[in-house]
ZADO-1210 file (C-alpha; in nm, 4 decimals, padded with zeros to 6 digits):
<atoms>
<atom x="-04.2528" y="-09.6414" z="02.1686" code="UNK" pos="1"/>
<atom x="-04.3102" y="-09.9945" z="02.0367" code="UNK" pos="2"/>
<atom x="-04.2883" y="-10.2641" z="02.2383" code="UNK" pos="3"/>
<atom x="-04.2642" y="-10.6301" z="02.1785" code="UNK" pos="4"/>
<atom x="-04.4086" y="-10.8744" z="02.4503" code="UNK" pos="5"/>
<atom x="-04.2124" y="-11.2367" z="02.4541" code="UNK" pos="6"/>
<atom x="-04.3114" y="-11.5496" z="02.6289" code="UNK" pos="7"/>
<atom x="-04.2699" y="-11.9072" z="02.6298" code="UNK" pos="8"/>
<atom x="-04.4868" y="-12.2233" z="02.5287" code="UNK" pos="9"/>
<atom x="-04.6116" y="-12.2988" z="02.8783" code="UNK" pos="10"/>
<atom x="-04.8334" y="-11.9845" z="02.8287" code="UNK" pos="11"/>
<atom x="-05.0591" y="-12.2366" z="02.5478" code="UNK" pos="12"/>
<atom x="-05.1681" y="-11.9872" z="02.3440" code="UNK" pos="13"/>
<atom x="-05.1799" y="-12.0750" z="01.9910" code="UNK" pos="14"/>
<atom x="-05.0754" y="-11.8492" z="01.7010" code="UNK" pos="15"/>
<atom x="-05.4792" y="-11.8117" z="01.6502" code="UNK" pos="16"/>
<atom x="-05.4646" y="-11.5927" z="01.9764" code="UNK" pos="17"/>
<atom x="-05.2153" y="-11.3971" z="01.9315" code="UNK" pos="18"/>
<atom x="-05.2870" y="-11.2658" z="01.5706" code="UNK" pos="19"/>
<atom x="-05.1845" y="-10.9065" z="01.5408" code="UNK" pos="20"/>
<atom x="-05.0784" y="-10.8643" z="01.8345" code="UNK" pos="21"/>
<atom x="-04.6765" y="-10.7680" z="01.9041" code="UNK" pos="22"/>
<atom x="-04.6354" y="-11.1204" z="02.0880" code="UNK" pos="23"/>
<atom x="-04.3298" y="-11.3314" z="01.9996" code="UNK" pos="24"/>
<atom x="-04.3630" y="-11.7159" z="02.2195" code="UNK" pos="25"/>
<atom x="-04.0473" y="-11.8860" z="02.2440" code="UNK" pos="26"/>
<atom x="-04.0940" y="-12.2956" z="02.2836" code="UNK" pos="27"/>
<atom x="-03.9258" y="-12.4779" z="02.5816" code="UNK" pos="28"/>
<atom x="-03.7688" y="-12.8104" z="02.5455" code="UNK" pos="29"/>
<atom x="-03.9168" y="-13.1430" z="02.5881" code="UNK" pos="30"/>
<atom x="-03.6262" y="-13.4044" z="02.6203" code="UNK" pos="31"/>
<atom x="-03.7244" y="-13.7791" z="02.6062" code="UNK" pos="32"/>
<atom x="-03.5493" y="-14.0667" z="02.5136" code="UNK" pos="33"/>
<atom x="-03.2384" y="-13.9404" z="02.4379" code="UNK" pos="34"/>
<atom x="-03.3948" y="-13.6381" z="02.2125" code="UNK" pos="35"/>
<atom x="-03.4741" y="-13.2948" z="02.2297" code="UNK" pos="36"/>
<atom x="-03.7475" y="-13.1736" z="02.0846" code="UNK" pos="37"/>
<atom x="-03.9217" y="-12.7833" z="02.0676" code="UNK" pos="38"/>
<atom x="-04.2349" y="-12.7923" z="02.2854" code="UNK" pos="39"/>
<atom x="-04.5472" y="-12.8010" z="02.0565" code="UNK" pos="40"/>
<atom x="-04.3125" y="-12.7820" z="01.7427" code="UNK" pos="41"/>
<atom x="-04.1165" y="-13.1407" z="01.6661" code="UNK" pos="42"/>
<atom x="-04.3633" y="-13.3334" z="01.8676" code="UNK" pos="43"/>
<atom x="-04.7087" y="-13.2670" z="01.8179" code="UNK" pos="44"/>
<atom x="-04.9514" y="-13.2608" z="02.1423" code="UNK" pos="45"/>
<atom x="-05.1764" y="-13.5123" z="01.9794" code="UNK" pos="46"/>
<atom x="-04.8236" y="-13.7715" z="01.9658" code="UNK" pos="47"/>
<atom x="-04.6752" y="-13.6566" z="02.2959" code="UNK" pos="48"/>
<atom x="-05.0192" y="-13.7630" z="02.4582" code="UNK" pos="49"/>
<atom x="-05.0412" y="-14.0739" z="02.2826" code="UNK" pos="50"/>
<atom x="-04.6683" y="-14.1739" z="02.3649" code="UNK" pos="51"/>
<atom x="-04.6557" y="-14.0471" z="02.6761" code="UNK" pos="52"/>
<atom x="-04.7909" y="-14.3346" z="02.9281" code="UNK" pos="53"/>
<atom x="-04.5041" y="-14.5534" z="02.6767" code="UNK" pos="54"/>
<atom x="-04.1914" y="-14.3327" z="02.6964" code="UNK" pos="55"/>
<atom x="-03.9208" y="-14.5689" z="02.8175" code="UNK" pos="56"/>
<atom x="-03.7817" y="-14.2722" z="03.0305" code="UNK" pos="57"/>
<atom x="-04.0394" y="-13.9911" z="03.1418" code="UNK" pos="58"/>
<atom x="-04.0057" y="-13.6710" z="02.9597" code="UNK" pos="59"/>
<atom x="-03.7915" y="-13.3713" z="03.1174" code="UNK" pos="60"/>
<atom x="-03.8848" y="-13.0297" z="03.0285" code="UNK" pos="61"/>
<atom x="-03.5887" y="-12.7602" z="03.0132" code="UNK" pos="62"/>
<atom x="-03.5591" y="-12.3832" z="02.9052" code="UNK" pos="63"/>
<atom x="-03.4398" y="-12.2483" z="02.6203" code="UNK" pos="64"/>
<atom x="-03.0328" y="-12.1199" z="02.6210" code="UNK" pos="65"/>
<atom x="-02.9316" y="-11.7893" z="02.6627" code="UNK" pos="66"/>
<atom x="-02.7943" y="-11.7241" z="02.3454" code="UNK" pos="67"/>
<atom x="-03.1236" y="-11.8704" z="02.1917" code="UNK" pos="68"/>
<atom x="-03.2921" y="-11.6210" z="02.4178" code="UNK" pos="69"/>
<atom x="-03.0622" y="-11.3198" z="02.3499" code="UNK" pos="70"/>
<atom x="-03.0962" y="-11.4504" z="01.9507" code="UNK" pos="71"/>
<atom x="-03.4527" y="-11.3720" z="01.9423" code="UNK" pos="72"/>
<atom x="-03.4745" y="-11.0495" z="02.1494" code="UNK" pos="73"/>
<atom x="-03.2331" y="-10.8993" z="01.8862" code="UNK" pos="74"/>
<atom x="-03.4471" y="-10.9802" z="01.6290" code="UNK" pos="75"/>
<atom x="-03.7309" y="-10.8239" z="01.7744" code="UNK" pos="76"/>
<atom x="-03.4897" y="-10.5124" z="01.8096" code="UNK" pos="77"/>
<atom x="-03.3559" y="-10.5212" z="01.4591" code="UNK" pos="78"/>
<atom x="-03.7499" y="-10.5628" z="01.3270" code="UNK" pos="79"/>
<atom x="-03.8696" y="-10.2055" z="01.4911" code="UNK" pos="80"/>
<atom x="-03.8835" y="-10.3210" z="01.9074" code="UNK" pos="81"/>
<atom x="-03.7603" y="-10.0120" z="02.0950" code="UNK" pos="82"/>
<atom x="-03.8556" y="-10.1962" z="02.4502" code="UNK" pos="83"/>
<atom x="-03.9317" y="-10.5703" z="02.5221" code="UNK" pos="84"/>
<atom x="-04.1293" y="-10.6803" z="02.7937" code="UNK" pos="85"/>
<atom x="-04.0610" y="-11.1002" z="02.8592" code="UNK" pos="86"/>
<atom x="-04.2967" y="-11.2938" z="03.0658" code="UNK" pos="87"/>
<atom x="-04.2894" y="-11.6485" z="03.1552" code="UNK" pos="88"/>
<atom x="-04.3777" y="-11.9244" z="03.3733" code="UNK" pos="89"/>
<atom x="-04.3750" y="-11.8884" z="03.7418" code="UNK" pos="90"/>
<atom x="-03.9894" y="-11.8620" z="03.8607" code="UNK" pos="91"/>
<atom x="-04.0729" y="-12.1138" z="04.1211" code="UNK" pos="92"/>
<atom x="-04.1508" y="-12.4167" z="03.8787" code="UNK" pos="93"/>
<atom x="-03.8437" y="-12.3097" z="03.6016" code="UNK" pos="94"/>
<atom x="-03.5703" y="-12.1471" z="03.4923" code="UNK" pos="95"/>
<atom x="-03.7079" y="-11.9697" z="03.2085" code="UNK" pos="96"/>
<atom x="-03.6998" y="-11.6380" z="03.3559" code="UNK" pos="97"/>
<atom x="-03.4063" y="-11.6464" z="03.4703" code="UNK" pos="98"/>
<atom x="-03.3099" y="-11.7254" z="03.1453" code="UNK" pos="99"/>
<atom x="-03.4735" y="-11.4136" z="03.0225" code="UNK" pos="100"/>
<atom x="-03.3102" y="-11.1891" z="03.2285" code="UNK" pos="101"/>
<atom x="-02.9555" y="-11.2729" z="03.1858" code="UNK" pos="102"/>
<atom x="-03.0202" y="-11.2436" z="02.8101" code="UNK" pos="103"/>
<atom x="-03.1355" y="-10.9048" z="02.9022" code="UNK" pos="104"/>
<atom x="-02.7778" y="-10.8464" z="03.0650" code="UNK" pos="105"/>
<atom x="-02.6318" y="-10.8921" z="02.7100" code="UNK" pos="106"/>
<atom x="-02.8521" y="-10.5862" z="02.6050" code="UNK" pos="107"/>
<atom x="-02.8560" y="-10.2998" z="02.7605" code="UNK" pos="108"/>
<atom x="-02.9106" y="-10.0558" z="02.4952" code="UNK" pos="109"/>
<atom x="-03.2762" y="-10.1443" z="02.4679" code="UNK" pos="110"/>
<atom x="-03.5049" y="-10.1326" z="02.7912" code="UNK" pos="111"/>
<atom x="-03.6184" y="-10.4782" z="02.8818" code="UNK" pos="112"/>
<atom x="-03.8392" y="-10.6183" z="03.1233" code="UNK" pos="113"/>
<atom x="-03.8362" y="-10.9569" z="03.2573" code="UNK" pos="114"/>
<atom x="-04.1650" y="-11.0780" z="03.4137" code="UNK" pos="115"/>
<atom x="-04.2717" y="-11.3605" z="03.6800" code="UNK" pos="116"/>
<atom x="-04.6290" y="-11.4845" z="03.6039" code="UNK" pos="117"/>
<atom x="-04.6564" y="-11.6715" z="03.8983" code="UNK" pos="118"/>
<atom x="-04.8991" y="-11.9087" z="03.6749" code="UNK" pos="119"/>
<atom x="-04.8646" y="-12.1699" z="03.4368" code="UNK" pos="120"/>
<atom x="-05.0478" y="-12.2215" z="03.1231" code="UNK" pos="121"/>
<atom x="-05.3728" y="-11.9808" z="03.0363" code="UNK" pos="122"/>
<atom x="-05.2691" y="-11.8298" z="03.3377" code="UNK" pos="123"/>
<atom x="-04.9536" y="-11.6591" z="03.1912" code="UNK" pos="124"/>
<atom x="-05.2049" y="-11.6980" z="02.8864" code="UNK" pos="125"/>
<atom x="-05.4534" y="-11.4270" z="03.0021" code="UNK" pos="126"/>
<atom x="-05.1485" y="-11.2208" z="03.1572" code="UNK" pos="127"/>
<atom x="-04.9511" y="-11.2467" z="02.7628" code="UNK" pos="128"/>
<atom x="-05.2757" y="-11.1201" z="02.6426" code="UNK" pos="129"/>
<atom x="-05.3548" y="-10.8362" z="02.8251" code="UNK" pos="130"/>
<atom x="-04.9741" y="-10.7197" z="02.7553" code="UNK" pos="131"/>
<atom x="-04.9979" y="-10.7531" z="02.3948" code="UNK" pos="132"/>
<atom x="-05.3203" y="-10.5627" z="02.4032" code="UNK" pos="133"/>
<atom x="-05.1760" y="-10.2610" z="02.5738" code="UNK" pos="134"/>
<atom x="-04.8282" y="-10.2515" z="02.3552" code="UNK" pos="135"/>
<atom x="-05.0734" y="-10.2293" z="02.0631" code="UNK" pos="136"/>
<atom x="-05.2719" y="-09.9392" z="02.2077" code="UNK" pos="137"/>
<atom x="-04.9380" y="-09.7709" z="02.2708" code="UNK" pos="138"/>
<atom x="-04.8482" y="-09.8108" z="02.6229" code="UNK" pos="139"/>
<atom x="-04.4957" y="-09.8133" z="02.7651" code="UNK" pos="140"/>
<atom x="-04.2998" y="-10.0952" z="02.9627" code="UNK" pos="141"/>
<atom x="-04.3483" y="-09.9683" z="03.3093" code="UNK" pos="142"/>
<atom x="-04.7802" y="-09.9318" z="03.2263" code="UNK" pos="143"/>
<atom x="-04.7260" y="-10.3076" z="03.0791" code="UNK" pos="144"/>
<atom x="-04.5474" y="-10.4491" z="03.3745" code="UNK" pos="145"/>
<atom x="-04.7546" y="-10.2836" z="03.5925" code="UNK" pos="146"/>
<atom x="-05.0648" y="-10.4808" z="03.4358" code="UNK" pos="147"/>
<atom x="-04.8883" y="-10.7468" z="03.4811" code="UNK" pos="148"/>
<atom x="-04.7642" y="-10.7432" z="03.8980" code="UNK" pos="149"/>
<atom x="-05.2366" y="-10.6415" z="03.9002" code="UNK" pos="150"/>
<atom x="-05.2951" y="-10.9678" z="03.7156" code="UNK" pos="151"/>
<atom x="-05.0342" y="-11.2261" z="03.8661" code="UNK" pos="152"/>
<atom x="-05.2410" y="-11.0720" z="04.1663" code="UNK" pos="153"/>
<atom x="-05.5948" y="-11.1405" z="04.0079" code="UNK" pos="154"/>
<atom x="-05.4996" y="-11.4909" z="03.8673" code="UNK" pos="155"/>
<atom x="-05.5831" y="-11.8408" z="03.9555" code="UNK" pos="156"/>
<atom x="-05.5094" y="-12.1710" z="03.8106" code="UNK" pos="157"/>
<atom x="-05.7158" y="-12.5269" z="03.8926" code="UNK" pos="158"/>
<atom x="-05.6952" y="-12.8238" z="03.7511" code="UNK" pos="159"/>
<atom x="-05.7780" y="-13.2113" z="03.8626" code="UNK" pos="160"/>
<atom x="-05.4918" y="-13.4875" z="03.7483" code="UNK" pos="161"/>
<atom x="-05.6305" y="-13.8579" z="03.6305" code="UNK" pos="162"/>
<atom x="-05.3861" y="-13.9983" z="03.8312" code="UNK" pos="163"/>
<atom x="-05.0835" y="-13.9206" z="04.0768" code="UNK" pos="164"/>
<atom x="-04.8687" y="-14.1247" z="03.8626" code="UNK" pos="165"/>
<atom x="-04.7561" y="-13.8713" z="03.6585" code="UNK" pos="166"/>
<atom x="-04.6578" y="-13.6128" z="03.8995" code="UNK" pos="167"/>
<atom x="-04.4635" y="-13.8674" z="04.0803" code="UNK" pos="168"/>
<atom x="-04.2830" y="-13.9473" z="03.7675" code="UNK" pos="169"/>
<atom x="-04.1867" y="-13.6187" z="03.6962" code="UNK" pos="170"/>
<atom x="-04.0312" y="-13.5640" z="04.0854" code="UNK" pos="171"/>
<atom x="-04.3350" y="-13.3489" z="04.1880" code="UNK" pos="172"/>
<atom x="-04.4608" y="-13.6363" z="04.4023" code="UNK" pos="173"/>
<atom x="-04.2725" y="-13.9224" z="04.6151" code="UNK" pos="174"/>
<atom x="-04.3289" y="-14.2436" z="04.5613" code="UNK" pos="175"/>
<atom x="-04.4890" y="-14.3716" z="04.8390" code="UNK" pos="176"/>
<atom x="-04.7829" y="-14.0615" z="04.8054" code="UNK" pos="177"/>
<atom x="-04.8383" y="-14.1563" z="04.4489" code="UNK" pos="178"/>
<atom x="-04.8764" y="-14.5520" z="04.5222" code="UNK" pos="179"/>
<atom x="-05.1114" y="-14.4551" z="04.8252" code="UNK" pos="180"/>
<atom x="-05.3734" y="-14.2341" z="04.6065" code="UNK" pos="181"/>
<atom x="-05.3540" y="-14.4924" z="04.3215" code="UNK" pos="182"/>
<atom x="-05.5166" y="-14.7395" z="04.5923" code="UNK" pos="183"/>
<atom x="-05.7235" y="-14.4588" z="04.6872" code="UNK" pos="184"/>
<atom x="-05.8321" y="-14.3941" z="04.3071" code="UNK" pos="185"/>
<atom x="-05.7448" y="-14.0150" z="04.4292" code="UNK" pos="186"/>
<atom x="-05.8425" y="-13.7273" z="04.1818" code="UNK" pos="187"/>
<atom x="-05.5247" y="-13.4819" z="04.2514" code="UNK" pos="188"/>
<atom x="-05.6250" y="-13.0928" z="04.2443" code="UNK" pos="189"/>
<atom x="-05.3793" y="-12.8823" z="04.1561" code="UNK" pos="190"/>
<atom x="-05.3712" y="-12.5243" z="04.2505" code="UNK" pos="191"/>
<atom x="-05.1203" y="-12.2115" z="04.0893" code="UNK" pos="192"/>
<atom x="-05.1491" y="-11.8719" z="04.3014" code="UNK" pos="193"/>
<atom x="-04.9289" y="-11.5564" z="04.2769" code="UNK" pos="194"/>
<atom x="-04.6555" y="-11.8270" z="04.2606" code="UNK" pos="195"/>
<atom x="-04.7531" y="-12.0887" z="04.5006" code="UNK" pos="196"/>
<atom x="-04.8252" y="-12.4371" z="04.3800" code="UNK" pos="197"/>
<atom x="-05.0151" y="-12.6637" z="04.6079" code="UNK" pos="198"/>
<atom x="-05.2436" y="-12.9973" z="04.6079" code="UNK" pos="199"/>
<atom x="-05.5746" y="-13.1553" z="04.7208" code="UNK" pos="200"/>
<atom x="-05.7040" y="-13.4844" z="04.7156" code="UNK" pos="201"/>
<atom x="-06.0838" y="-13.5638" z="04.6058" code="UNK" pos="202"/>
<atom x="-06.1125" y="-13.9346" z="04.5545" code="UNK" pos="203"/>
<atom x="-06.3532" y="-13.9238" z="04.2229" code="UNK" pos="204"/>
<atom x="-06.3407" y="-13.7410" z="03.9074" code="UNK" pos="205"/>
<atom x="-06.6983" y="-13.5682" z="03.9781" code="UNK" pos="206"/>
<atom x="-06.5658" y="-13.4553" z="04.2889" code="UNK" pos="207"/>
<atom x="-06.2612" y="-13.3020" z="04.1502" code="UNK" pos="208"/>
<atom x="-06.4410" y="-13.1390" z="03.8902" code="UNK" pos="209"/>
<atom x="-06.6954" y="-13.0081" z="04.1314" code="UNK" pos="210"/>
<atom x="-06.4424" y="-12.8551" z="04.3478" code="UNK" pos="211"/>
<atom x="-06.2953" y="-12.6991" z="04.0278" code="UNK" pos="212"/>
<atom x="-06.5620" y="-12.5160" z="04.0119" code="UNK" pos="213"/>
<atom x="-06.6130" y="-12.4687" z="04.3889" code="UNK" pos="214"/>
<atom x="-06.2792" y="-12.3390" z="04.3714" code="UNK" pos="215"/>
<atom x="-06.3418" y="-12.0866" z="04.0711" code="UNK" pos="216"/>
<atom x="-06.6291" y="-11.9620" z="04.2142" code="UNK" pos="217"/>
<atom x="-06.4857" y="-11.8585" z="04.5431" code="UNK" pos="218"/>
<atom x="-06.2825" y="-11.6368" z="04.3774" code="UNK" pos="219"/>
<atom x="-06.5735" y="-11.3725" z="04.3340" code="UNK" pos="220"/>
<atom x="-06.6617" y="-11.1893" z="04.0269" code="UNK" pos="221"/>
<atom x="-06.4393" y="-11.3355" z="03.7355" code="UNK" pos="222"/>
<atom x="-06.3048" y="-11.0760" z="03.4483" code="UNK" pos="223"/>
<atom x="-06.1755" y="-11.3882" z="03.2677" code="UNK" pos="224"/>
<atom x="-06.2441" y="-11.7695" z="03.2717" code="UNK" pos="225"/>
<atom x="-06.0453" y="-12.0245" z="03.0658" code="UNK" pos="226"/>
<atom x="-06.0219" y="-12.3647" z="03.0079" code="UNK" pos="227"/>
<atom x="-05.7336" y="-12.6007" z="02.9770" code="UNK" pos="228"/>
<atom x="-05.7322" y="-12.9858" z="02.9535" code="UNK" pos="229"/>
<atom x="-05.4320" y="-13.2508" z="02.8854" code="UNK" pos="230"/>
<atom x="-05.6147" y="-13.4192" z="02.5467" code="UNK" pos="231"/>
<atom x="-05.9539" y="-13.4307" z="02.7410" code="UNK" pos="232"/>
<atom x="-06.1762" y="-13.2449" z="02.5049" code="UNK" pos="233"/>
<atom x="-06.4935" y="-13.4572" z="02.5957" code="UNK" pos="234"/>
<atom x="-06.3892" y="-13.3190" z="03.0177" code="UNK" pos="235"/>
<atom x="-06.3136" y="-13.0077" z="02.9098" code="UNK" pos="236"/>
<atom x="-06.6797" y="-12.9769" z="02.7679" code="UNK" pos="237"/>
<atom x="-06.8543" y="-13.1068" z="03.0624" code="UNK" pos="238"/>
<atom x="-06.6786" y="-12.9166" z="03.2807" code="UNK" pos="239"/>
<atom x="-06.7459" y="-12.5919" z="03.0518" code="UNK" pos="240"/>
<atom x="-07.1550" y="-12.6788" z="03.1239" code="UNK" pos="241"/>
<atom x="-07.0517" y="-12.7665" z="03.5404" code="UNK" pos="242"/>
<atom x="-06.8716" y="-12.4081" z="03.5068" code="UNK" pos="243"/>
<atom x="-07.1382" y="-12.2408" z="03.2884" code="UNK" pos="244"/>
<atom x="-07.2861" y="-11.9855" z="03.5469" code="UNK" pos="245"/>
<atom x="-06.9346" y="-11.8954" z="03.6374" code="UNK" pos="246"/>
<atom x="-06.8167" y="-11.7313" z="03.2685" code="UNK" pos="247"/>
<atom x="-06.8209" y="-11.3427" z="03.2500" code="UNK" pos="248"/>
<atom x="-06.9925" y="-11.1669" z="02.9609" code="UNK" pos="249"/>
<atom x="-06.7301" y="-11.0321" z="02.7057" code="UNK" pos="250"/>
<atom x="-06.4345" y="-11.2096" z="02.6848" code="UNK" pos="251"/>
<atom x="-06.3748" y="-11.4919" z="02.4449" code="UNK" pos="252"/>
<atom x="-06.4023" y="-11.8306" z="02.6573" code="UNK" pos="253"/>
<atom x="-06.0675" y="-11.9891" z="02.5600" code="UNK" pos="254"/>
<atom x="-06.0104" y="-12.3974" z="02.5676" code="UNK" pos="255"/>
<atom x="-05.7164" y="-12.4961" z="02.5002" code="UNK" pos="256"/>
<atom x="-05.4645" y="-12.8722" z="02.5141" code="UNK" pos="257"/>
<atom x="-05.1906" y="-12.8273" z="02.7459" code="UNK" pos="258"/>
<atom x="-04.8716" y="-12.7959" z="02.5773" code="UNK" pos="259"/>
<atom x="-04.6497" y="-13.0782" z="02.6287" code="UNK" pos="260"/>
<atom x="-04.4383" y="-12.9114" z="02.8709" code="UNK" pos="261"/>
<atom x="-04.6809" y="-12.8712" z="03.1407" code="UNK" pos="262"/>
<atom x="-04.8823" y="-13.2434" z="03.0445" code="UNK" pos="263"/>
<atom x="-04.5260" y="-13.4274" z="03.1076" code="UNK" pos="264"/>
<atom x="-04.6273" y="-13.3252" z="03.4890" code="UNK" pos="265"/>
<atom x="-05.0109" y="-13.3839" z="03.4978" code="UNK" pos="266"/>
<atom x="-05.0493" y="-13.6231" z="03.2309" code="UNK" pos="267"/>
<atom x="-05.3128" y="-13.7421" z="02.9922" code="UNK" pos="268"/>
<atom x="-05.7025" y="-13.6763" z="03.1026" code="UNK" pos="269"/>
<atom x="-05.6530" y="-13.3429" z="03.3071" code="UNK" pos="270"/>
<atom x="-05.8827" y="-13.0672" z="03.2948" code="UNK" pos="271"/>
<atom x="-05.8635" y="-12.7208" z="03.4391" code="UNK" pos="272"/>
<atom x="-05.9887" y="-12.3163" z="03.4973" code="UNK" pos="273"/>
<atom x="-05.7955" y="-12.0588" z="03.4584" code="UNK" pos="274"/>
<atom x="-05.9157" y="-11.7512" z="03.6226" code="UNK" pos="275"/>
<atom x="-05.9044" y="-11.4174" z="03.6597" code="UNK" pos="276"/>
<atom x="-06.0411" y="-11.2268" z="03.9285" code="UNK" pos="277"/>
<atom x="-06.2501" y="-10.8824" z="03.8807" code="UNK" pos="278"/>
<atom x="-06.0673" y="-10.5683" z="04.0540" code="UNK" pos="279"/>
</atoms>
């Protein structure tokens, strides 16, 4: 049976990753000043980053439609897909599976799977991955969403904000937090686990890239580390030496930029792990 994995931008895996593998990555929308644009498609990362801290409105991020998302399963169909498995980013920070699965109500002569990450970026990253890896060696939508519920259990995302500011622009923070850790020159950690999203404080950017670390490392035994950063390179490299002793033998040691739908929340400067733990 051949099966075609789909997923969305947020996952920030670039078309070098996914080469020949049966994965298909729909973009979201990034809506700013009064345009829409495809995430990582219209507006490059390296100009959303730039124009970001200028944008006379702060960027919104939205899913794609249900006919765009019923569009492209059919395709897949039409091209040889005799199952699809979708997975996206975590139900409880969009709509984008739901999206997927009422496009899957418009199709019911092809089984389809819709999957909650629970992660955001490299986190559905490693998850897309592992799913494309297994439809290539032949294995069927229940062994493929299966992997997936074992990973969303296994998989951790951290990553330390420049600022508040950016978070409380996007509604994740109110006002009166964001103004208080700007005076505080506070670090923000954010954390992504089997769904949950929550936040720490360090006051310094060493500290909140030592507790990235601290944080990875409490995990246990890693099967997969990953880096992410929001146009940070120079970070992302220091924290790859802070994180050195922490990266498994095997596995290629992805860094990637944060597509623009997940840096309209954190904002420029970021840096992060994505992790998976051993089983």
């Amino acid at each position: 049976m051949t099966i075609a994995i789909v997923t969305d931008s947020t996952c920030d895996l670039g078309e070098s990753h996914i080469a020949g593998l049966p994965i298909t990555i729909m973009p979201l929308y990034i809506n700013v000043d009064g345009h829409s644009y495809l995430d990582g498609v219209d507006l490059s990362h390296a100009e959303f980053y730039e124009r970001l801290p200028t944008f006379a409105t702060h960027p919104t991020t939205s899913a794609p439609s249900i006919g765009a998302m019923v569009a492209l399963f059919r395709r897949l169909v039409d091209e040889g897909a005799e199952g699809i498995v979708s997975i996206h980013i975590a139900d409880s920070l969009s709509n984008t599976g739901n999206v997927a699965r009422l496009a899957a109500q418009s199709m019911p002569e092809v089984p389809l799977a819709v999957v909650d990450s629970g992660q955001i970026t490299l986190g559905i990253g490693h998850m897309v991955l592992a799913a494309g890896e297994a439809a290539l060696a032949g294995a069927g939508i229940a062994t493929i969403v299966a992997q997936c519920e074992d990973l969303r259990k296994r998989s951790y995302s951290f990553a330390a904000a420049d600022t508040l500011e950016f978070l409380r622009r996007s509604g994740r923070l109110s006002r009166v937090q964001a103004s208080l850790g700007s005076l505080l020159s506070v670090k923000p950690i954010l954390k992504m686990v089997d769904g949950v999203a929550d936040v720490e404080r360090p006051r310094t950017t060493r500290k909140a890239m030592e507790r990235l670390v601290s944080l990875a490392s409490a995990v246990g035994r890693l099967e997969r580390l990953s880096i992410v950063h929001g146009h940070a390179l120079q970070k992302a490299e220091e924290l790859r030496e802070m994180a050195r002793a922490l990266f498994p033998k095997g596995p290629e040691v992805l860094c990637v930029e944060v597509t623009p739908a997940i840096g309209a929340h954190v904002g420029p400067n970021s840096v992060g792990l994505c992790c998976v733990a051993a089983p």
